[in-house]
Structure formats: structure tokens, C-alpha cells
MARFI-392120 format. One record per residue (C-alpha): residue number from 1; chain; x, y, z. Coordinates in nm, 2 decimals. Layout:
# residues N
+-----+----+--------+--------+--------+
:   i : ch :   east :  north :     up :
+-----+----+--------+--------+--------+
: NUM :  A :      X :      Y :      Z :
...
+-----+----+--------+--------+--------+
This chain:
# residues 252
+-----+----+--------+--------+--------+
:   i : ch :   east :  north :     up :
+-----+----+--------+--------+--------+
:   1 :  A :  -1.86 :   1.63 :  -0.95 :
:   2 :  A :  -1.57 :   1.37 :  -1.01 :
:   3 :  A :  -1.34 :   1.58 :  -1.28 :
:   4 :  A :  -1.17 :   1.24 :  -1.41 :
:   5 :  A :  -1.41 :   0.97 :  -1.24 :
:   6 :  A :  -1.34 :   0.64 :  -1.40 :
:   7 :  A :  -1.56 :   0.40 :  -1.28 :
:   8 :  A :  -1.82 :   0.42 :  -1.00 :
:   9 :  A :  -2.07 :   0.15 :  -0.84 :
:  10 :  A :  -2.23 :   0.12 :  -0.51 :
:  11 :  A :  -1.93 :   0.03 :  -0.36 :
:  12 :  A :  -1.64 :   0.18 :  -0.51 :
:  13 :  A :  -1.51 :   0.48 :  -0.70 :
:  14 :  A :  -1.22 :   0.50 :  -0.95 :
:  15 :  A :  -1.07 :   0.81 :  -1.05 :
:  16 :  A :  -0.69 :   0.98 :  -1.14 :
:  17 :  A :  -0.58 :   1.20 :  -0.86 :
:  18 :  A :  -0.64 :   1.52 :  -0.98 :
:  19 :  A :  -0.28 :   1.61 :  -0.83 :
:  20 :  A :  -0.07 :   1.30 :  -0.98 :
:  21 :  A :   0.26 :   1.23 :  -0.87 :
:  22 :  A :   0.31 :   1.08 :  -1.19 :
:  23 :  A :   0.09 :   1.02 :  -1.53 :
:  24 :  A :  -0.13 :   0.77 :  -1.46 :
:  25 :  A :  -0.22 :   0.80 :  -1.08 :
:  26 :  A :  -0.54 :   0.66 :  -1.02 :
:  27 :  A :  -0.71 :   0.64 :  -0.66 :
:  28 :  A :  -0.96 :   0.41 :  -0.56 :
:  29 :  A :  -1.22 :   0.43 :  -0.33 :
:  30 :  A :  -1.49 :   0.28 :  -0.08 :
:  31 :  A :  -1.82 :   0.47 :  -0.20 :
:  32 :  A :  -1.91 :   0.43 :   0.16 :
:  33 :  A :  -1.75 :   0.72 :   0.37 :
:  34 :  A :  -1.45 :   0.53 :   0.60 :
:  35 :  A :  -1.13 :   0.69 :   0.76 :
:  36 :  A :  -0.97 :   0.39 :   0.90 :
:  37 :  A :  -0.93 :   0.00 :   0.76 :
:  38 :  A :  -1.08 :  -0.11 :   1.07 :
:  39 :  A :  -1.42 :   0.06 :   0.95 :
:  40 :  A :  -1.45 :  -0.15 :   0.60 :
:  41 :  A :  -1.61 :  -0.50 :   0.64 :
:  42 :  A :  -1.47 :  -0.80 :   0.55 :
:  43 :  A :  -1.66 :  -0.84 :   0.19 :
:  44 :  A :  -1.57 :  -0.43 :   0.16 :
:  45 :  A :  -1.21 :  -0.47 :   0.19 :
:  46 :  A :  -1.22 :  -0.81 :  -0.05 :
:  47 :  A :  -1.43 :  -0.57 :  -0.35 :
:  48 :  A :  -1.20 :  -0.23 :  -0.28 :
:  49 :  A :  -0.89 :  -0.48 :  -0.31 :
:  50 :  A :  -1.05 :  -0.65 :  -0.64 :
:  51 :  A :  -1.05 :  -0.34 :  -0.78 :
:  52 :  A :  -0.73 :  -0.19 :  -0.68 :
:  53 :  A :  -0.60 :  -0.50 :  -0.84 :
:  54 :  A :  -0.83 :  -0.48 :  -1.18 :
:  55 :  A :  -0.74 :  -0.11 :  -1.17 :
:  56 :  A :  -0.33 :  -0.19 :  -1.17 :
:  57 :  A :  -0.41 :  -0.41 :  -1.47 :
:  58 :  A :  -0.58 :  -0.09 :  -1.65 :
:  59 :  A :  -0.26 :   0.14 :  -1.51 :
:  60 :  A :  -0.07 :  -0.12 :  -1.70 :
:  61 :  A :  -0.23 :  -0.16 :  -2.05 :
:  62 :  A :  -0.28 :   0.19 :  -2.06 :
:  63 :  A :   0.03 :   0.35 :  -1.95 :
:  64 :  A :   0.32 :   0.07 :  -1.98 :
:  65 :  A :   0.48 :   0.16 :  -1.66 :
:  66 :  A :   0.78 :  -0.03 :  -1.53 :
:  67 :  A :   0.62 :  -0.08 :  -1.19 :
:  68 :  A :   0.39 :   0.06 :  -0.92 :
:  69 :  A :   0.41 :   0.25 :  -0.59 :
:  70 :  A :   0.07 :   0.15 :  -0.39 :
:  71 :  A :   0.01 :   0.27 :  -0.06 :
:  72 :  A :  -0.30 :   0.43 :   0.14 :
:  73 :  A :  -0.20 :   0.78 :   0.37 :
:  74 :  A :  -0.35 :   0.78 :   0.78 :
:  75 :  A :  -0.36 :   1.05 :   0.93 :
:  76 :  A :  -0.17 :   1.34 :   0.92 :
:  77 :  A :   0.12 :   1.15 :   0.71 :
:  78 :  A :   0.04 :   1.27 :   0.31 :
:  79 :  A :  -0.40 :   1.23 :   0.35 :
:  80 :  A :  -0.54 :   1.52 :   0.22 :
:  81 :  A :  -0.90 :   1.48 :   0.30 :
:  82 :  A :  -1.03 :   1.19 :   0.65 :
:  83 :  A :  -1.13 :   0.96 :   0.37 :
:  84 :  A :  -0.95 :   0.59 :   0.30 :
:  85 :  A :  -0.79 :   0.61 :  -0.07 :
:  86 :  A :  -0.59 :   0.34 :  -0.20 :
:  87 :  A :  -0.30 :   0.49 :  -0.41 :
:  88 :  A :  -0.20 :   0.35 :  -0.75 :
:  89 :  A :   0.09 :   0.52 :  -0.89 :
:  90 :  A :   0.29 :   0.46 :  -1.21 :
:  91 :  A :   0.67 :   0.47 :  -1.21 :
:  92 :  A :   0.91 :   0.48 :  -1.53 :
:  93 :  A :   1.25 :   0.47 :  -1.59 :
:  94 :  A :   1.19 :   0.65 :  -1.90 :
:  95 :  A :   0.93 :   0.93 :  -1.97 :
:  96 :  A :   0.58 :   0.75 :  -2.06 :
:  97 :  A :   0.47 :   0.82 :  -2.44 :
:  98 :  A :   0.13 :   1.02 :  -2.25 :
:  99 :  A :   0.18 :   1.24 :  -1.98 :
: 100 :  A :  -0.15 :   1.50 :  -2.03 :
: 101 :  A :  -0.40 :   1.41 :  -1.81 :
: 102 :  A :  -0.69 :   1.47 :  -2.02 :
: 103 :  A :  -0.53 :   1.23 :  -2.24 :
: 104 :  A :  -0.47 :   0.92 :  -1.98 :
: 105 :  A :  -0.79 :   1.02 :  -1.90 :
: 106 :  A :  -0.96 :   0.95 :  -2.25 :
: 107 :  A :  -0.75 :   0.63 :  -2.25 :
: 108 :  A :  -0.85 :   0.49 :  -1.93 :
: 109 :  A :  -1.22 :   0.55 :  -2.05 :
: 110 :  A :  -1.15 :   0.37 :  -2.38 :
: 111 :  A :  -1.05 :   0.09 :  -2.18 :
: 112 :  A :  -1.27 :   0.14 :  -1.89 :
: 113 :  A :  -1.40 :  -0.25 :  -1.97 :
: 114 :  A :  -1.09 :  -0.40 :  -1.86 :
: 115 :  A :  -1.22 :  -0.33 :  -1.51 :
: 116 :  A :  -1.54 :  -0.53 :  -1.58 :
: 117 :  A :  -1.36 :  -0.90 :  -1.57 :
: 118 :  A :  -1.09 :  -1.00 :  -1.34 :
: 119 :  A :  -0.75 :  -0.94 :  -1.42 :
: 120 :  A :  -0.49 :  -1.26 :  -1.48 :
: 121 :  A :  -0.41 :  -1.41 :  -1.19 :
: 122 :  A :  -0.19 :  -1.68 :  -1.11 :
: 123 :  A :  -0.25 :  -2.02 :  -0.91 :
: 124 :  A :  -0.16 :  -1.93 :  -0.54 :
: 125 :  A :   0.13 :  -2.12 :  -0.39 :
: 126 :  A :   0.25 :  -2.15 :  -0.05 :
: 127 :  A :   0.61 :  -2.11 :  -0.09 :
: 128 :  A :   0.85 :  -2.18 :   0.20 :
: 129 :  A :   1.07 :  -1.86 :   0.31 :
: 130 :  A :   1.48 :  -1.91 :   0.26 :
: 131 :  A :   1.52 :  -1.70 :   0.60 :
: 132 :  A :   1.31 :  -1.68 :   0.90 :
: 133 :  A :   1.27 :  -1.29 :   1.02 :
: 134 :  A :   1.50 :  -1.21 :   1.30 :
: 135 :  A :   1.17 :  -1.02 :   1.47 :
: 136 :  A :   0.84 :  -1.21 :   1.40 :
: 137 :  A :   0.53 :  -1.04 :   1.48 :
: 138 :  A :   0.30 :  -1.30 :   1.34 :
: 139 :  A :   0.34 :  -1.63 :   1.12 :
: 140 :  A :   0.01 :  -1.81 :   0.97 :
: 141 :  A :  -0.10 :  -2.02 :   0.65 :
: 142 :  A :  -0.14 :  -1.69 :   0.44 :
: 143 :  A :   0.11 :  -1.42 :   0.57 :
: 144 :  A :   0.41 :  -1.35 :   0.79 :
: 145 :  A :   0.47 :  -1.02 :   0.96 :
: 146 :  A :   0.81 :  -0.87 :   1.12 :
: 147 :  A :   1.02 :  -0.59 :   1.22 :
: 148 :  A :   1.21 :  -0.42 :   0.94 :
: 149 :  A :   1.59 :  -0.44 :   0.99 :
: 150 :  A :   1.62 :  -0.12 :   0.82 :
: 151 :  A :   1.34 :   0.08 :   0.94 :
: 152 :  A :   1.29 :   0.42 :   0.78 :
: 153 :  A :   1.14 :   0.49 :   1.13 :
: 154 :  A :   1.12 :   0.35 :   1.47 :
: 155 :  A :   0.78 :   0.05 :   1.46 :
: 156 :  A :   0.82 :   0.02 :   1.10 :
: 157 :  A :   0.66 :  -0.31 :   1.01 :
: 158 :  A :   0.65 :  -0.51 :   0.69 :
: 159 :  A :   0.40 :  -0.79 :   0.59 :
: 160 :  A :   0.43 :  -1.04 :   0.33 :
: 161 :  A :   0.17 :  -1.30 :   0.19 :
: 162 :  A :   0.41 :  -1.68 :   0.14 :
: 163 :  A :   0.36 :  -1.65 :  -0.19 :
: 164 :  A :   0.61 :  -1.54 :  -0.44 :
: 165 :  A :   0.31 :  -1.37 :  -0.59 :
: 166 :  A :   0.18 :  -1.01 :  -0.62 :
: 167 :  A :  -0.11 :  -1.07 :  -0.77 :
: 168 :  A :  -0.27 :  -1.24 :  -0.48 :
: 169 :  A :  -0.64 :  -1.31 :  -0.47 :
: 170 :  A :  -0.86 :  -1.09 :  -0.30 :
: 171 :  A :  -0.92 :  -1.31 :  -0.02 :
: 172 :  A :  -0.50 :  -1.34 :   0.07 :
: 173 :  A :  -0.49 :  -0.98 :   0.04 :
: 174 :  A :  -0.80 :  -0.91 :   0.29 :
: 175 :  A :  -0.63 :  -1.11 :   0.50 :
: 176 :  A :  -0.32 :  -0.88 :   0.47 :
: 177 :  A :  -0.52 :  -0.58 :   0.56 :
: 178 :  A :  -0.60 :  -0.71 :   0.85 :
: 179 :  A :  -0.30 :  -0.78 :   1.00 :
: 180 :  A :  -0.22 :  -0.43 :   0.86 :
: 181 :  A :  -0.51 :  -0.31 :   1.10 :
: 182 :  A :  -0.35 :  -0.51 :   1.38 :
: 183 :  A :  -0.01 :  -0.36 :   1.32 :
: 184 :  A :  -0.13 :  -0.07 :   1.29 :
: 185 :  A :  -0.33 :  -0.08 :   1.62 :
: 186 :  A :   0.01 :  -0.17 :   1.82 :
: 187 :  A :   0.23 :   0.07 :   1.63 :
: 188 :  A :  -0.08 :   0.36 :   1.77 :
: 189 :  A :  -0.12 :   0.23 :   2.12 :
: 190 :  A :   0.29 :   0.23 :   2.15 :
: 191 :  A :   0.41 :   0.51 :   1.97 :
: 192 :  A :   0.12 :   0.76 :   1.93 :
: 193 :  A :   0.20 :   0.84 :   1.60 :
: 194 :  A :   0.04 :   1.15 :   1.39 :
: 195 :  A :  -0.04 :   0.91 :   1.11 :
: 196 :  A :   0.11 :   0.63 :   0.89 :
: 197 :  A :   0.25 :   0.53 :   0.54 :
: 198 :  A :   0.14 :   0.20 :   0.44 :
: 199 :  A :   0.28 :   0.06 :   0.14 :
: 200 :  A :   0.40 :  -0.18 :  -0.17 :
: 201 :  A :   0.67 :  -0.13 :  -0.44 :
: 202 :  A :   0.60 :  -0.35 :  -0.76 :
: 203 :  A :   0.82 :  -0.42 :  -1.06 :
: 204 :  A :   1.09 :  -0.21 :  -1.11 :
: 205 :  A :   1.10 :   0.00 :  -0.81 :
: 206 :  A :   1.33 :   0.12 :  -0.61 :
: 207 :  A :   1.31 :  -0.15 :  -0.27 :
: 208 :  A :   1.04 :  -0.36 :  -0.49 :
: 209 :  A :   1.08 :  -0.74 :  -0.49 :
: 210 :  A :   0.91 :  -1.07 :  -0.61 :
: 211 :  A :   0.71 :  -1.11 :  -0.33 :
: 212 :  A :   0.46 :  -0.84 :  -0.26 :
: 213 :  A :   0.57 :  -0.65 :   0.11 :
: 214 :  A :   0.36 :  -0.45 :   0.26 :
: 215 :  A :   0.58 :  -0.14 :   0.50 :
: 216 :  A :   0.38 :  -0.01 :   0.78 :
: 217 :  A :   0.58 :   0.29 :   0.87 :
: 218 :  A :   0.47 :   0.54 :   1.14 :
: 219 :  A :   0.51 :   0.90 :   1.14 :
: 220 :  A :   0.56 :   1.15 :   1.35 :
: 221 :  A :   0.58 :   1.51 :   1.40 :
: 222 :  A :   0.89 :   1.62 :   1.38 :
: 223 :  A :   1.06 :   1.37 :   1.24 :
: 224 :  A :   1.40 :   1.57 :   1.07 :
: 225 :  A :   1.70 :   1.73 :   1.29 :
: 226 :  A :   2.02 :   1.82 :   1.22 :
: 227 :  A :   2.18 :   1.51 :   1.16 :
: 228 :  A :   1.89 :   1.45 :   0.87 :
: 229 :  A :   1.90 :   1.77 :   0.73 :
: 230 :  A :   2.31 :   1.84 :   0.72 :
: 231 :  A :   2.46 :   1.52 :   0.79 :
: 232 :  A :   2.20 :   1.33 :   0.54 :
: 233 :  A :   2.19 :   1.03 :   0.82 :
: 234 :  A :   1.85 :   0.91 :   0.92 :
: 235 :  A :   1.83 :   0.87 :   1.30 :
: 236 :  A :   1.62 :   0.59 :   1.46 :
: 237 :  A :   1.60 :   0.64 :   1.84 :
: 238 :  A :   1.56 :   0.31 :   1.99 :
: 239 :  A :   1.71 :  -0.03 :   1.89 :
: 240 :  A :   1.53 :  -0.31 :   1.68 :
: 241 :  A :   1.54 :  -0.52 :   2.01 :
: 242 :  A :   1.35 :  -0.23 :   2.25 :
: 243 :  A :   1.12 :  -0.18 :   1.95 :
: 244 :  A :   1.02 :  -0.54 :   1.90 :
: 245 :  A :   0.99 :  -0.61 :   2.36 :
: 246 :  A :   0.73 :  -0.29 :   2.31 :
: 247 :  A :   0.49 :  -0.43 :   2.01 :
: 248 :  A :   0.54 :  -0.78 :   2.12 :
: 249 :  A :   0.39 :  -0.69 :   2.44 :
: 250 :  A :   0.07 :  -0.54 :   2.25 :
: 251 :  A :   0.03 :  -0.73 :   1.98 :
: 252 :  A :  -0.01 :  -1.07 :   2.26 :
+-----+----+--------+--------+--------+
């Protein structure tokens, strides 16, 4: 039985995580049982991604947050249970005015009907980027793709819609998920990884920005050594160049 269930159709579930990382982390979900992107169909990702967007607009008349952490867990990096979540999590820079959960709760059922229509959205516009990526993975109408220059791992990836917005319809952000399945594809059949973080910072975040990116970081197991843990330096063990010759190569 769903503890804090939200909402709930044939085709999605909404719910706060009964283990928040902050007040007001709600999760939703495919009803259908899926581990991977690549197992939702095209009208499945458009409706789960509908919703994660109308439940960001709930988060946010709610709870008054000063922007959003949204990400989904594969595989043994942070999934609890073999079951696609999409994670929508609150941030503050000051402590929110509700923090029980029993009491975001009651609030996000008193306003359970803002999930009925869709939430404001602006006109989509094809802006033109200021600075072309130094390693392009892919460039269409809808998104580009590249290489982070300051990867938090080795293969981390970002993705970006051209559009200065993040409220993106549906449609544009299917169409990011699938390249994230692609990306994530190449980063698996290169590096083997135990699992992935896939991601977005919103409003004010730390790393969040106008346009909506989308980090694909792999993970593996171990990632920390001694340089992490006492010399606080994060160690990447291949250069940008070697790492972008190897996904190039797959993603062909």
C-alpha cells in the first residue's frame, strides 16, 4: 500500500519518497514495471515526462522551493529497488515554512488538481548556441549532446534541448530521453559501468542554468582513493580526447 501516494492512473504513479532528501521529494513512476529507459515506449516516456513536469509545478506551489534537483538512479549508483523512478527533489536556500511529511503530504492532496491540467508552458524557441561544444556527440533540430569539460567522472555526458527553456514540451523532452538511452548505451558498452546518475539542476542550484542540461554521469565501483579522500582532488583517468575517440567510435 502507497504510504503517501499522490496520484495514480493506468500509467503513472505519484508519490513523496518515503526517505526524502529534502521536504517535498516526490517520485514519479511508470505503473508499468520498467528497469531501463529503453523499456518505456515512445507515448510512455511523453505521459511519465508530462507528469514529472505537472508534478514540478505541484513541488512548486506547494513547497516554494528555490529550484529542483531531477534525476533518475541505474543500476547500482543510488536505485534502491530495479524499478525506473524519476526523482523530483526540492532545494532551499532557507528552511521551507513545512518540513513534516505528513504535512506536505496533506498539502500536495489539497492541491492534487493541479496535476489534472497542464502546467504553463512557454512557446518553444530554437535558440542559436553562443559556443559550439569542443566534443560533440550529436547535434539535431531539438537537442545537442557533448562531452563535459569538467566531468565528475570519466564518459560523463551532458544534453541540452536549443532552447533556453526548461519547461520544454513533452515531445522535446522524449526526444532527450532518447538520446539519454543512446548515451547511455555507449557509456555501457565502453566503460562497463555498475550504474549511472542521470540528471538536471533547476533554478537556484548549485551548477543549474537557463537552459535545461541533462548530465549522464557513469559510476563505478570503486570510485574514491587516496587522492579523493585526503587530498580532496577528484581524479579522472583518461583525457577528454581518449574519452571522446572511445564513444565516438560507438555512438557512429
Amino acid at each position: 500500500m502507497w504510504t503517501r501516494l499522490i496520484y495514480k492512473d493506468d500509467q503513472v504513479i505519484v508519490l513523496m519518497n518515503i526517505f526524502p532528501y529534502s521536504p517535498g521529494h516526490i517520485q514519479v513512476i511508470p505503473a508499468r514495471h520498467v528497469e531501463t529507459i529503453a523499456d518505456l515506449s515512445d507515448p510512455e516516456i511523453e505521459y511519465s515526462l508530462d507528469y514529472v513536469q505537472r508534478s514540478l509545478h505541484l513541488a512548486r506551489q506547494v513547497m516554494r522551493p528555490d529550484g529542483f534537483n531531477i534525476g533518475m538512479n541505474l543500476g547500482e549508483a543510488g536505485a534502491s529497488i530495479a524499478h525506473l523512478h524519476f526523482q523530483i527533489v526540492p532545494r532551499y536556500l532557507n528552511k521551507p515554512a513545512v518540513t513534516e511529511q505528513a504535512d506536505i503530504h496533506r498539502l500536495c492532496l489539497d492541491n492534487v488538481g493541479l496535476l489534472s491540467v497542464p502546467p504553463p508552458r512557454r512557446r518553444w524557441e530554437k535558440k542559436k548556441r553562443a559556443k559550439r561544444p569542443r566534443y560533440p556527440l550529436r547535434s539535431d533540430d531539438v537537442l545537442i549532446s557533448y562531452l563535459s569539460e569538467r566531468p565528475y567522472n570519466r564518459g560523463h555526458v551532458i544534453i541540452s534541448p536549443r532552447s533556453d527553456n526548461v519547461d520544454s514540451p513533452p515531445h522535446v523532452l522524449a526526444h532527450l530521453l532518447r538520446e539519454v538511452q543512446r548515451v547511455e548505451d555507449a557509456l555501457r558498452a565502453v566503460y562497463h559501468p555498475v550504474g549511472l546518475n542521470i540528471g538536471a539542476n533547476i533554478g537556484s542550484v548549485p551548477n543549474a542554468s537557463d537552459t535545461l542540461k541533462i548530465h549522464v554521469v557513469p559510476r563505478f565501483d570503486p570510485e574514491s582513493g587516496f587522492m579523493e579522500v585526503i587530498g580532496d582532488t577528484r581524479v579522472v583517468i583518461e583525457t577528454l580526447d581518449q574519452t571522446y575517440k572511445k564513444l565516438v567510435a560507438v555512438l557512429k
